[in-house]
Structures are given as C-alpha cells and as structure tokens.
C-alpha positions, 0 to 999 in steps of 0.5 A: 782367251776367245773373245766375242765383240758386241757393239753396232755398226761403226762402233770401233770392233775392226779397231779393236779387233786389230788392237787385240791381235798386234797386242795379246797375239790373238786371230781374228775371225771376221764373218764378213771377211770369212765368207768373201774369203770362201766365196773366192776360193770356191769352197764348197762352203763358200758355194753354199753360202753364195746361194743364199747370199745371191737370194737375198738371204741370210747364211744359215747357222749351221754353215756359219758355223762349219766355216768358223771351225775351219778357221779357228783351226788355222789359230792353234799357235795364237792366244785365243780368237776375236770373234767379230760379227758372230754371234748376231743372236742368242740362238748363234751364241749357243751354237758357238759355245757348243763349237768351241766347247767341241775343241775343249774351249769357251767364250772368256769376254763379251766385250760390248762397245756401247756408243750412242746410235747419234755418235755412231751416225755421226762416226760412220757418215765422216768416215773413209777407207783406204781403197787399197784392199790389202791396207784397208786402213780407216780414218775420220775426217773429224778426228783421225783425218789423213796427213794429206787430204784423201790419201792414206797415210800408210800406203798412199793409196786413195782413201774412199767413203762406203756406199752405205757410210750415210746417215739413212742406211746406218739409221736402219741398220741400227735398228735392225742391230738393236732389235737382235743386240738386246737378248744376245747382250742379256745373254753374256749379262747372264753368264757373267761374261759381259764387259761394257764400255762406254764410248763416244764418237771422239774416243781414239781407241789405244792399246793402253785403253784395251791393256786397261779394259782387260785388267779390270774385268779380270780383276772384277770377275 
C-alpha cells in the first residue's frame, strides 16, 4: 500500500509517518529529508537541486521525481511507501502516479489529516525537538512535554524550538498551504482515494487510532 499524506504544517504527518513504518513495516519518503540527504551526498541530483534551492527557488518536478524513484527502489522489501511532502499540487500528483504506475504500483490512500489553522498555531508554536539530529524525537509543552524539562526523554539530548515554530511564519505558511491543498485534496476526493480525519490540537496519535483509520477506509471503500 503506497500512501500519500495531506494535511498542513504541524498537523502530525512526521507522527504519523513513523507510526505507519514501526506498525505496517512501511518506507518513508520525506522530500524534506530527501533532497538534504542528496545535497550531502553531492549527488548530481542533489547539485541540481542545491542550484535552485540557493536561488530561492522552488526544485523543479521533474528532478523531485527522479530523486524519489531512486528512493522508492531502496523499499522493494517493505509493504508500500508514506510519501510525505509530495505531492504539493495536482500537476506532482500526476507526475507520481505516472512514476509509480512506471514500477506497476499506485497511490492506495490519500490520508488527509484535517486539523484546524488555530489548533496547528497553537501545536507548532508550544512545540520543541530533540537537538539530537539522529533522535529528532518531537514533544509539546502542553500536551507531550518531557519527563525533565528541555531534555529528551529518549536521548537525553536538549530539546530545542525551530526558528520558524511561531505564530506569524506558521500563520503565512498556512496560507500558502491552503492555497496549493484545495485542488490536490479535490483531486484524491475524485478518485476515491481520500480518507479525512478530523483532529484537533490535543489528540495524541496512537498505533491504535491509525490500525482504526485503515480499517475503516478498507472497509468502506
């Protein structure tokens, strides 16, 4: 099962994502983490896509693309890939059937984790990570806060607050979200492919609550 996660900044896909490969032995494709990963490895990709990324630049969809062919091949043994960050729009939507149908595969699920702009302001803002790159574990000062205060709990590392975790960044990038979000979600809509699930700033996502979300849209498909 190939599944593509919707849902705006700070609304849990990293959660969910991990929760997805410890419980259903998924991969996990990150574009984020992608192109940092080529970047560093200087790939010719990766020089490509440092190019436009130094220019201010969006990374053009045709190189996207070839980087996450590369990476889907490194999941042959694993039981589908969560694909989070990509798409952004219809047109990469297009372009990542047309990949995966290349390999005799498909997009199975559009998960759309639909949380209030307010509850996501109000998550990303109380939010802090583990500074420990290899960790990067993700708590919240409200609701998920640290056994001892600004340290990890996992690694013992110190636990940090993103330069863009505040409220008028997270304020814009939602708007920019939304305005690319309403076809591409209209589009998985068409297809039948959408699953919405409604959250809000408090919920702790759990392997139970996911085992569900599958369950039912399986079952009412």
């Amino acid at each position: 099962m190939n599944i593509v996660l919707l849902g705006g900044p700070g609304s849990g896909k990293g959660t969910v994502s991990n929760l997805l490969e410890e419980t259903q032995n998924m991969g996990h494709i990150a574009t984020g983490d992608m192109f940092r990963e080529e970047i560093k490895n200087e790939t010719d990709l990766g020089k490509k896509a440092q190019e436009y990324i130094n220019k201010g630049n969006l990374v053009p969809d045709d190189i996207t693309i070839n980087m996450l062919k590369g990476k889907i091949n490194q999941f042959k043994d694993f039981h589908g890939v969560v694909f989070d960050g990509f798409p952004r729009n219809v047109e990469q939507a297009k372009a990542l059937e047309d990949m995966l149908e290349e390999q005799g595969q498909k997009v199975d699920l559009a998960l759309f984790l639909d949380i209030p702009d307010e509850d996501i302001i109000y998550r990303t803002v109380k939010r802090r990570i583990c500074s420990n790159k290899e960790c990067g574990a993700i708590y919240n000062l409200e609701y998920k806060k640290p056994k001892v205060d600004g340290i990890c709990d996992i690694c013992g590392s110190k636990l940090i607050q993103r330069k863009d975790d505040n409220e008028e960044t997270i304020t814009e990038r939602l708007k920019v979200y939304h305005e690319q979000s309403k076809e591409l979600i209209e589009f998985y809509e068409e297809q039948n492919l959408l699953y919405r699930v409604k959250l809000h700033a408090s919920v702790n996502i759990t392997k139970e609550m996911i085992k569900e979300w599958l369950e039912n849209y399986n079952k009412n498909r």
